[in-house]
C-alpha positions, -999 to 999 in steps of 0.1 A, spaced: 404 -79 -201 381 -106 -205 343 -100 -197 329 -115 -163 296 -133 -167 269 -113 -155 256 -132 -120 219 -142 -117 191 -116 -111 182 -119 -75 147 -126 -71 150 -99 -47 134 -71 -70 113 -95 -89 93 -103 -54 92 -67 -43 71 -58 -82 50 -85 -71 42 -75 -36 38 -35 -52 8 -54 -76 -4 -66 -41 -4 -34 -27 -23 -21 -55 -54 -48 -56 -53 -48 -19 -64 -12 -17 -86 -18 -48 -103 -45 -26 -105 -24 -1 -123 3 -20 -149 -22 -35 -153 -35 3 -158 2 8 -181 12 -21 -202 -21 -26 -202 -31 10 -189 -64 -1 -175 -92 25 -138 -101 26 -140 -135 16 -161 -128 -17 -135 -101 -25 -109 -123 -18 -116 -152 -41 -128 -127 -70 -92 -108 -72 -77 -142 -70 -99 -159 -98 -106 -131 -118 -76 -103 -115 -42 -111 -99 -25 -116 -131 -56 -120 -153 -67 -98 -182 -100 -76 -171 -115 -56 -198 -84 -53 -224 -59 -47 -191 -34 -72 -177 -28 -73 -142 3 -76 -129 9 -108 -116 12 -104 -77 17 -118 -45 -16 -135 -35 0 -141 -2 6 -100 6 -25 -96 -10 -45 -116 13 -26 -105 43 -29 -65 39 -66 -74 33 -68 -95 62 -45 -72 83 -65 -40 74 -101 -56 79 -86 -72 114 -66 -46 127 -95 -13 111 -108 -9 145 -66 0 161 -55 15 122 -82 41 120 -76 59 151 -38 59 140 -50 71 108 -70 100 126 -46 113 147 -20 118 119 -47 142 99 -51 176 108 -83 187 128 -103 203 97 -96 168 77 -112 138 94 -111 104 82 -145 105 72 -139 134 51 -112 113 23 -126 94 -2 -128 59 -1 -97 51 -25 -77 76 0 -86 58 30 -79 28 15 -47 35 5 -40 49 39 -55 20 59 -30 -5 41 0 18 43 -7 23 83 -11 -13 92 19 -24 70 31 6 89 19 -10 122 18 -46 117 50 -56 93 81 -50 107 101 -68 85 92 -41 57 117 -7 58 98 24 65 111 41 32 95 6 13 61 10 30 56 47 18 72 51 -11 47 19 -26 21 39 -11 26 72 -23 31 58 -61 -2 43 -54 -20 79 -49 0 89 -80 -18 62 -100 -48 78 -89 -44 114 -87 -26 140 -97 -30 167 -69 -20 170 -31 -29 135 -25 0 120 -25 18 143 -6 -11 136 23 -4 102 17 30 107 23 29 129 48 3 108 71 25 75 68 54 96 77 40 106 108 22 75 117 59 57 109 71 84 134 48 74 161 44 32 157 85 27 144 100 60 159 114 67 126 101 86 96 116 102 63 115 138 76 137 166 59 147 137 35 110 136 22 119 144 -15 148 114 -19 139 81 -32 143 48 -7 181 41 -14 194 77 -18 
């Protein structure tokens, strides 16, 4: 039998790698905007010009999709005053938003208004890119709150979450 040419890559999967390195500078952004108090357009234009696919102190970034980037950053800055009360109602009492650390709450403030705002993105996408994002960051029983807090929100804005399926991958 003879062999069957392999078809083309789709650029399917090569769009969704660059929207996951958009998903990652947008809630670094977010943290600086947090931490340094610095304005969206100056953060902006510096992760364009000096990171989204640049080398930064001996590490490449990943090239990504300046267009997600700038929307999650846009959406979350926007839409902060609607996400964080979504945000505060899927923590328990004794943890209040005030109470997470600034990558946390960034990391949570994109995931809810991708969550909120981008319909066109499956649930099991949105958190699963979010959850590895807490991974990249720490090693403990944050990204199981991170998961945990998108599922409910996803619940609540979508009427759908990942429920008893929590442990399988998107896909499964």
């Amino acid at each position: 039998m003879a062999a069957k040419p392999l078809p083309p890559k789709p650029a399917g999967p090569r769009q969704a790698n660059k929207r996951g390195a958009a998903r990652l500078a947008a809630v670094q952004a977010l943290y600086q905007m947090d931490v340094a108090g610095s304005g969206i357009l100056e953060i902006t234009a510096e992760y364009e010009q000096f990171r989204l696919g640049k080398e930064v102190d001996g590490a490449q970034y990943r090239e990504a999709d300046a267009q997600w980037f700038r929307a999650i950053l846009a959406g979350v800055v926007e839409d902060q005053k609607t996400v964080d009360p979504v945000i505060r109602q899927a923590l328990t009492e004794d943890w209040p938003l005030s109470r997470l650390d600034s990558t946390l709450r960034a990391i949570l403030r994109a995931g809810v208004y991708e969550l909120m705002r981008r319909q066109d993105v499956p649930v099991p996408v949105i958190v699963s890119e979010y959850v590895d994002i807490a991974k990249a960051f720490y090693e403990e029983d944050e990204p199981k709150l991170v998961n945990a807090v998108l599922d409910r929100v996803a619940r609540r804005v979508r009427g759908e979450g990942r429920g008893k399926e929590a442990g399988k991958e998107p896909g499964e």
